[in-house]
C-alpha positions, 0 to 999 in steps of 0.5 A: 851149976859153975864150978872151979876145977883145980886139977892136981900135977900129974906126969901123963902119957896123953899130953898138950900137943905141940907144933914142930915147925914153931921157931924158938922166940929171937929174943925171951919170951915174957910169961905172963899169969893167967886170968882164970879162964871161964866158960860163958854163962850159955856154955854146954860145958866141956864137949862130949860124944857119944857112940851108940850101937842098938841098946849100947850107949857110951857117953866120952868127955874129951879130956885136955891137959895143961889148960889153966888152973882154976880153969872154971866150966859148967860141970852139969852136964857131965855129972848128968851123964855119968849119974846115966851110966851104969858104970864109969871106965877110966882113961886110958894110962900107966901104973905101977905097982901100987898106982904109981905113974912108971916116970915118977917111980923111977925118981924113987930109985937111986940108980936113975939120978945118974941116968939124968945126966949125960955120960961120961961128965959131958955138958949141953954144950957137948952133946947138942948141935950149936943150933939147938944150945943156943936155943937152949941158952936163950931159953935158959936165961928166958925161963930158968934165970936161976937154974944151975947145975942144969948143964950136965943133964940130959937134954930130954930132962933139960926139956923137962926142967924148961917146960916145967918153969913155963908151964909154973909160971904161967899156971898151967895145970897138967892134969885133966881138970874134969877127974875130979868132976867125974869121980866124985860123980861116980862116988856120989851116985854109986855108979861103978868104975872099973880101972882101965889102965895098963899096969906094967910090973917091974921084976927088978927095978934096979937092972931095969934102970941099968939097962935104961937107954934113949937114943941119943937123937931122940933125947936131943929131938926132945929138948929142941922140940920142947924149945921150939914149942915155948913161943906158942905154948902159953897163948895156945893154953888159954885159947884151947882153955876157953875152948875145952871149958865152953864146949867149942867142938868145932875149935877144938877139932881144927886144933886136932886137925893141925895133927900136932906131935904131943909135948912130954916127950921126956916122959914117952921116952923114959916110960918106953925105955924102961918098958923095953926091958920088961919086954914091951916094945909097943907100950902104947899099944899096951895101954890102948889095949888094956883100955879097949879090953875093959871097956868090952868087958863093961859093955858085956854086962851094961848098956850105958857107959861112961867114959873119958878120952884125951881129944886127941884118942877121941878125934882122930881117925886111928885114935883110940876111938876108931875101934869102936866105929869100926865096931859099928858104932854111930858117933855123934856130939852131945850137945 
């Protein structure tokens, strides 16, 4: 059956990817609202893979995020497979304490306000290169006519502000649309699932945000790398949305290949930076662990599971994916 798929705005870890050689548009880009985007009527749905090993059988729905909202697709075929699994394990992620994402919390907790700005009253102006603040400008006047006050943040969350308005105005929605899609499955037909996220404790929130730090190139690579990205960003959203939503898997694989650095580098460097100070140097690492080590534990006592994996993880050759190949599983597409 067809059905429309609104996903909910969530900050994620696993997110759009971006060309780092894109040049920021000569003159403002005009944002235009998308049509809803719909799978045709012979579509297979959103693609899916899946590992077998003797009597093993895991089922993967390759997840994308900042596709269009109201994005429509035919759901059957992953509310057929998850109804198959004897238990469904989440996507890889981040929380907190009591199921929040670690960047949201922190907008919790006053002390991280002034981390948002540049030190010592210093403008945009002050701590970019001339190159990248007139990227910046003709950004600003293009996507945040009305924005004041924007000039003394730090450039990471100048890039979160700008990419944030694009991705508004063109109806871009954050989120996985297919959650919603698997967890009411799952609900529906009883099926178990087991949360493979990595939950990272915080001891004391107030001197973890104390001690925040990002280096400063790497709070300028991100707002140049979010500006860089704005001329292709919207288009490539649809594109990859008919894509995702039709099962195109020959597509989305050339997009993959084009091995593009991931966008919400604002949320990657504030997640690691406060991370740091609970002593994890590898977040990353933790949460693809946390992952891997769930899923074992669900093929340990099933023998069908499903699961979901941003494309990204899925299709590249060191992905999140390639422990199980190297485990001996065979991956096919399902068609």
């Amino acid at each position: 059956m067809m059905r429309t798929a609104r996903a909910a705005t969530l900050l994620l870890l696993y997110n759009f990817a971006a060309h780092a050689s894109d040049k920021p548009p000569t003159q403002p880009e005009q944002i235009h609202t998308l049509e809803t985007v719909s799978a045709s009527t012979n579509a297979s749905g959103p693609p899916m893979w899946e590992f077998t090993r003797g009597s093993k059988r895991i089922v993967v729905l390759g997840t994308m995020t900042y596709l269009p909202e109201g994005l429509s697709f035919d759901t059957a075929g992953i509310e057929r497979h998850v109804a198959q699994a004897q238990v469904v394990v989440s996507s890889p992620g981040l929380v907190v304490g009591d199921n929040i994402g670690l960047f949201r919390g922190l907008t919790l907790w006053p002390g991280i306000r002034r981390n948002k700005f540049n030190d010592d009253n210093r403008t945009l102006s002050d701590v970019l290169p001339a190159d990248v603040y007139r990227g910046w400008e003709k950004a600003r006047q293009a996507y945040l006519p009305t924005r004041t006050g924007g000039e003394r943040l730090r450039p990471m969350y100048a890039a979160m502000e700008l990419f944030e308005a694009v991705a508004k105005d063109a109806k871009l929605a954050s989120g996985t649309p297919s959650a919603r899609i698997v967890a009411d499955a799952a609900s529906s037909h009883g099926i178990p699932t087991i949360d493979a996220r990595f939950r990272l404790a915080i001891a004391d929130p107030k001197a973890a945000v104390k001690q925040f730090h990002v280096s400063s190139a790497d709070d300028v690579q991100c707002l140049k790398r979010t500006i860089d990205r704005l001329a292709t960003f919207v288009q490539e959203s649809r594109n990859l949305g008919e894509a995702w939503s039709s099962g195109d898997q020959m597509r989305l694989e050339e997009w993959r290949a084009q091995d593009r650095p991931s966008l919400s580098c604002w949320s990657a460097l504030t997640n690691q930076a406060i991370a740091r100070q609970e002593g994890f140097t590898d977040l990353q690492g933790q949460i693809h662990q946390s992952w891997n080590a769930r899923l074992q534990q669900a093929l340990e006592a099933n023998d069908t599971i499903f699961t979901s994996l941003p494309l990204r993880e899925l299709l590249d050759a060191n992905g999140l994916s390639s422990s199980l190949r190297r485990a001996g599983f065979t991956m096919t597409p399902v068609q």
